[in-house]
N, C-alpha and C positions, 0 to 999 in steps of 0.2 A: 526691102530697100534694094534696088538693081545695083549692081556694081560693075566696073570694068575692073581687073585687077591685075597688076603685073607684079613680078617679082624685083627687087633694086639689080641692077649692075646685070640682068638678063633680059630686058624688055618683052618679056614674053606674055601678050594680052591672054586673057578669058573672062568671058562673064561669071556675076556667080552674085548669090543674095547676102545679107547681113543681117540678124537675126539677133535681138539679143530678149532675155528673160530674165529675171534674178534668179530663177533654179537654176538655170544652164547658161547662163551668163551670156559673152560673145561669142558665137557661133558663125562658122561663114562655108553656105551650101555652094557648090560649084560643080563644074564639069567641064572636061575639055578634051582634046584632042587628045589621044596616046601616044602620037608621034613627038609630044613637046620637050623638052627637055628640062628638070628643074633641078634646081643644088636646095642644100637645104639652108634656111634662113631662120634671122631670129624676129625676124618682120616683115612685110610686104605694104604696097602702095595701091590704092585703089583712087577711084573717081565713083563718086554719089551718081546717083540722076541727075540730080540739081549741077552737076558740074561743079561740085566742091570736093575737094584736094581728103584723103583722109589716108592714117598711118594704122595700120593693125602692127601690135605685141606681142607674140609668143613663138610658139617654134612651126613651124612652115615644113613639112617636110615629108617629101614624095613617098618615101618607106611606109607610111601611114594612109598614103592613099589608095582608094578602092580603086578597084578597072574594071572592065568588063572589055573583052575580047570578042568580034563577030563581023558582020557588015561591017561596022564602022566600029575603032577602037578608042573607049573614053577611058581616062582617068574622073573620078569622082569621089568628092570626101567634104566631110564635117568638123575640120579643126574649130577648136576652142581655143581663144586667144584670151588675154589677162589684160589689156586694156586698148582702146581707139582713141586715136588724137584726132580730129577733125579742122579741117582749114588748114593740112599742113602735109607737107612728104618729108619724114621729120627721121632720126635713126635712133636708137637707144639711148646714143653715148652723146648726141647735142642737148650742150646746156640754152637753158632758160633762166630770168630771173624771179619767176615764181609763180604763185598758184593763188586760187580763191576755192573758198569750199562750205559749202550748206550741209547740212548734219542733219535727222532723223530727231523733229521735236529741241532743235536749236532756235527754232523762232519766239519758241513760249520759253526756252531756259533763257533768252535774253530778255523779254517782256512777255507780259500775259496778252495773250493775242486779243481776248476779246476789250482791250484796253490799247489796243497800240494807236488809234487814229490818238491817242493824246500825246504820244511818244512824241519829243522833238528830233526832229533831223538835222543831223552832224553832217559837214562836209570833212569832218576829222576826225581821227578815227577816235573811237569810245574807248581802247584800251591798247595800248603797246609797248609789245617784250620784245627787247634785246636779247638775242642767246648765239652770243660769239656775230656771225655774218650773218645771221639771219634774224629777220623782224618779223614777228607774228600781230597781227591787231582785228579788232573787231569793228567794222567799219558798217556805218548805214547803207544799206542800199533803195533807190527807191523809185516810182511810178509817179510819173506829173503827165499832166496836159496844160496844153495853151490854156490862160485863163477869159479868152475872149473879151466881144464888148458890150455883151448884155449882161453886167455883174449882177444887174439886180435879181436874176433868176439865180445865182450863187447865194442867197439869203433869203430868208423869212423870218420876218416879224410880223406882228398884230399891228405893231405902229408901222404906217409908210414908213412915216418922214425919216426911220432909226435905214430902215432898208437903202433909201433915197440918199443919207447923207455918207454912209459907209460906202455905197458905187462912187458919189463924186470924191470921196478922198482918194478910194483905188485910185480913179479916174488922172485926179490931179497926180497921184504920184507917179502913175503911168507915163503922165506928157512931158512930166519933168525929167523924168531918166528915160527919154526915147531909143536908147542906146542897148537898155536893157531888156531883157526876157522875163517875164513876172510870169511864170508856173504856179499851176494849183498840181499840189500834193493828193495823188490818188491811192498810193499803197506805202508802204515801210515796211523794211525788212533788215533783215543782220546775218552778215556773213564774215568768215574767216580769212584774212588774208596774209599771204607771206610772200615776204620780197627779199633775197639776197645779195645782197654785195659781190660777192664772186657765185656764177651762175650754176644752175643745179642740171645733172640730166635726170632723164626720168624714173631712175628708183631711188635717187635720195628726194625728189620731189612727193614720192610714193610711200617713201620712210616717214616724211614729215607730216603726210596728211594722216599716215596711221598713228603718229604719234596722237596728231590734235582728235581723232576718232576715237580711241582709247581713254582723253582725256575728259572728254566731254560724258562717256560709257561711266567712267569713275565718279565724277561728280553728281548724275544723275542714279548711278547705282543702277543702270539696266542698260539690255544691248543697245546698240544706236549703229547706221549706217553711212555715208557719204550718201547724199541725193543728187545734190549739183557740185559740178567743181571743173577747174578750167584751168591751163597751164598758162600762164602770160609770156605773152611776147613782146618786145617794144614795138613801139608803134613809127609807121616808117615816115607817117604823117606828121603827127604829132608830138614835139618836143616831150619828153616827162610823159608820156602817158603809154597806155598795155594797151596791146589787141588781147581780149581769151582766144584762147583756143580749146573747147568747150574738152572734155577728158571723160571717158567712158569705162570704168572698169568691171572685170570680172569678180562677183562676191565667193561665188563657189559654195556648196555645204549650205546652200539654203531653200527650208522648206518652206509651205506656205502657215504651217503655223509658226514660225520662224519669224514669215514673214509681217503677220498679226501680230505678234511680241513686238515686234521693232516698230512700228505704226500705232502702237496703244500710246494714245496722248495722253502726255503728262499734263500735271499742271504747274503754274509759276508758284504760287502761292503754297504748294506744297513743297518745293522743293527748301532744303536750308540750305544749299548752296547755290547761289546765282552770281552773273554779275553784278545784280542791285545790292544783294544781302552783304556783301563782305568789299570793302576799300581799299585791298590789295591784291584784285584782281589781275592784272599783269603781273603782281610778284609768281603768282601763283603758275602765272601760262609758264614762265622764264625756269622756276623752281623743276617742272614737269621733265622741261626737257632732260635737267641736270641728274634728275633723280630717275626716269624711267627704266633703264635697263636693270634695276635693280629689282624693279616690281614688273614687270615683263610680262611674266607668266602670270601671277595674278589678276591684274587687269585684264588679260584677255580671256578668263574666264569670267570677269563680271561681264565683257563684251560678248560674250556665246553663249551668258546664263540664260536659259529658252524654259526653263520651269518643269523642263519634263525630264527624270533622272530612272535608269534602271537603277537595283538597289545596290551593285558591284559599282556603278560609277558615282552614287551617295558616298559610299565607302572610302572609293579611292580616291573623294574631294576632299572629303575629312581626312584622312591623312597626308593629303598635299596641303591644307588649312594649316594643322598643327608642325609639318615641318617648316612652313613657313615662318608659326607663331615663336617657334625655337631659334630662328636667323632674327627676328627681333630682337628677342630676349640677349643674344648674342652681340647684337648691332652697341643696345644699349647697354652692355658693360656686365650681364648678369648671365653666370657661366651654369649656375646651377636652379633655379626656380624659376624653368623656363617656359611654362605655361601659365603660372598664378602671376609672374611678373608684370608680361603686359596685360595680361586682363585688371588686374589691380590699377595696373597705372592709365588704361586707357577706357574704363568702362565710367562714363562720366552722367550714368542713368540706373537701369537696375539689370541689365546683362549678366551678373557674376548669381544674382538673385533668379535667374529663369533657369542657368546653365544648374545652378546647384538644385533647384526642385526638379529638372527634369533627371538628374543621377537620383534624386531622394535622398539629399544630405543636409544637415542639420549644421555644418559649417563649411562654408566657403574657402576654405585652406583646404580643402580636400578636392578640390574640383580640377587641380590641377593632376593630382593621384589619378582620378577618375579618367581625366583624358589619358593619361597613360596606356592604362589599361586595355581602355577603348581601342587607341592606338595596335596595341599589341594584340588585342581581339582580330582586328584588318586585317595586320599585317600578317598573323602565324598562323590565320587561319584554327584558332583555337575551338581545343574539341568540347569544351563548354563557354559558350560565349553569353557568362550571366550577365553582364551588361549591356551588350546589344540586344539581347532577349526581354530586358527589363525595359527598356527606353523605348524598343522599338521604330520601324522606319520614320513617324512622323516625331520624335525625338530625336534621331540620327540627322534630320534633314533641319530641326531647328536648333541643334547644336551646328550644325554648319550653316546656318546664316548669321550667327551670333559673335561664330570665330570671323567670317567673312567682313562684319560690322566692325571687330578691333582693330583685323589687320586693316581696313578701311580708314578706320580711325587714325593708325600710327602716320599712315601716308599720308592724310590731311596735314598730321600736324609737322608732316618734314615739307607740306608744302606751303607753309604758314598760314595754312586756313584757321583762322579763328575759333577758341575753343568755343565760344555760346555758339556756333555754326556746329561744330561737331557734336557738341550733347544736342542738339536743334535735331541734327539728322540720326542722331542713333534716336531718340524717342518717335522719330516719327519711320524708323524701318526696323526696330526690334520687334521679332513676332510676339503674335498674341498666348497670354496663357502656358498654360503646362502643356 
């Protein structure tokens, strides 16, 4: 992609490309004169080929660039920037009134894709949370074409006459509302939208899409990505209506098997948690916001869980699991049986049954004992470590998706997900066996 690119408040042109990757995210190659002068910035302005406006995000800054001294003297360099606004010369700190955003396997967590041409299309939205100034909802998006005036090639029947009498009803309804636009519906889809009251700049817009990324990672129980997403403008035409402004960010820390985890399709029917499956789906968006700083950390390792662990970072998830599973125990009033507590109160399937065959105990009141120990096995580095010894890594790794399932569990239920949805999802993501 060619660029022309000046720096704000310096007018100072150079060409240069824009490059972006999911390993290496925004990247932008350049070169220019040595004689030019740059300050350092936390953004820069360019023009496309196409003669479209666009905004780069991150730190701009001459210290970092290459030279070469000779015949002719260039500077040249490869900043990596954290996110492009396009259709706009835009600065950090101007607000906007919101955003739209597609998610990784968000089509099938709202319907089953190979079932959507049944889907009805809403010009309103499917679902919306109030959280303080800001509305979150899940609105239809969709693909029409003109419906023309050969309808009879729009149908087939065996019988004409069924073919013949559906075009002249079209037909009739057509003549009758001359005024109107009759579309045929060619795709359907579902996306995130958020709109503010008092306007956002670009890292609380940025906070809020990581919020809903994070949330969607949670419900679906695996990483997920942003795919499309767009910052709104109002529109200078149009009373009440957005221009996008389409939003490109930097993922960072991603590999290409990373990249297959994120892109492994789910399916709808699998999942216990959807918009269909549960009727207080908005309480739940609104609940996320209120509740997330508290589970932070947690989510964002079901969001970067990629399947592949050395055994020093099995180790030290299990003991970030159980320090967690103790701020529970704590949350909910119980100062000393901080392990057997929530497992007892949230295991709503046979979880307390797998954690105790894999110690090899004959009662479940001890499995709390056990994780102690465990614990203290990690942590002190102990010079006989019979219990990791005995379970072993592929014990250690299903003792930590089982803690991962409660403390999953607890959050569902502060974010009023229904409990047949939560025994739904622990039976269908507790591992297999011993």
């Amino acid at each position: 992609m060619a660029w022309i690119i000046w720096t704000p408040n310096q007018e100072i042109e150079f060409p240069g490309k824009l490059v972006y990757t999911p390993e290496d995210g925004i990247t932008l190659e350049f070169m220019c004169s040595a004689g030019q002068k740059f300050g350092k910035s936390s953004y820069i302005y360019g023009a496309l080929a196409t003669g479209e406006k666009c905004t780069l995000l991150g730190d701009f800054d001459s210290a970092h660039f290459g030279f070469h001294f000779g015949e002719i003297s260039i500077y040249k360099g490869k900043p990596k920037f954290y996110a492009a606004i396009f259709g706009v010369h835009t600065t950090p700190d101007e607000k906007f009134p919101g955003f739209s955003l597609d998610i990784t396997n968000f089509q099938e967590f709202c319907h089953p894709q190979g079932w959507k041409h049944l889907a009805k299309y809403s010009t309103e939205p499917l679902f919306k949370s109030k959280i303080d100034n800001l509305e979150i909802s899940i609105i239809n998006t969709g693909k029409f074409s003109y419906l023309g005036k050969n309808l009879e090639n729009l149908f087939h029947c065996e019988n004409k006459d069924v073919v013949e009498k559906i075009s002249k009803a079209i037909f009739e309804i057509s003549q009758e509302h001359k005024d109107e636009e009759i579309l045929q519906r060619k795709d359907i889809g579902w996306e995130l939208w958020g709109e503010s009251s008092i306007e956002m700049c670009y890292s609380e817009i940025s906070k809020n899409i990581l919020l809903l990324e994070h949330l969607i990672a949670l419900l679906i129980f695996s990483p997920v990505r942003r795919t499309d997403a767009s910052i709104l403008r109002r529109s200078n035409e149009v009373e009440g209506k957005f221009e996008r402004l389409p939003l490109l960010t930097s993922l960072f820390d991603i590999s290409k098997h990373k990249i297959e985890v994120i892109q492994r399709e789910i399916s709808n029917f699998h999942q216990a948690i959807t918009p269909r499956t549960i009727n207080n789906f908005s309480e739940v968006i609104s609940n996320w916001f209120k509740e997330y700083d508290a589970y932070q950390s947690f989510v964002s390792q079901i969001a970067n869980r990629f399947g592949r662990y050395h055994d020093h970072e099995l180790r030290a998830l299990i003991v970030l699991h159980l320090v967690q599973l103790e701020a529970i125990s704590i949350s909910l009033g119980n100062h000393k049986d901080k392990y057997n507590f929530p497992l007892e109160k949230y295991d709503k399937t046979n979880i307390r049954d797998l954690i105790g065959s894999i110690f090899e105990l004959n009662d479940n009141t001890k499995i709390g004992e056990n994780l102690s120990r465990l614990r203290g096995e990690i942590a002190h580095l102990a010079a006989s470590s019979k219990i990791l010894s005995k379970i072993g890594p592929m014990g250690l790794l299903k003792i930590s998706r089982c803690l991962e399932i409660i403390i999953a569990s607890h959050i569902y239920e502060r974010l009023e997900i229904p409990s047949a949805n939560i025994a739904e999802f622990q039976r269908k993501e507790i591992p297999i066996g011993r």
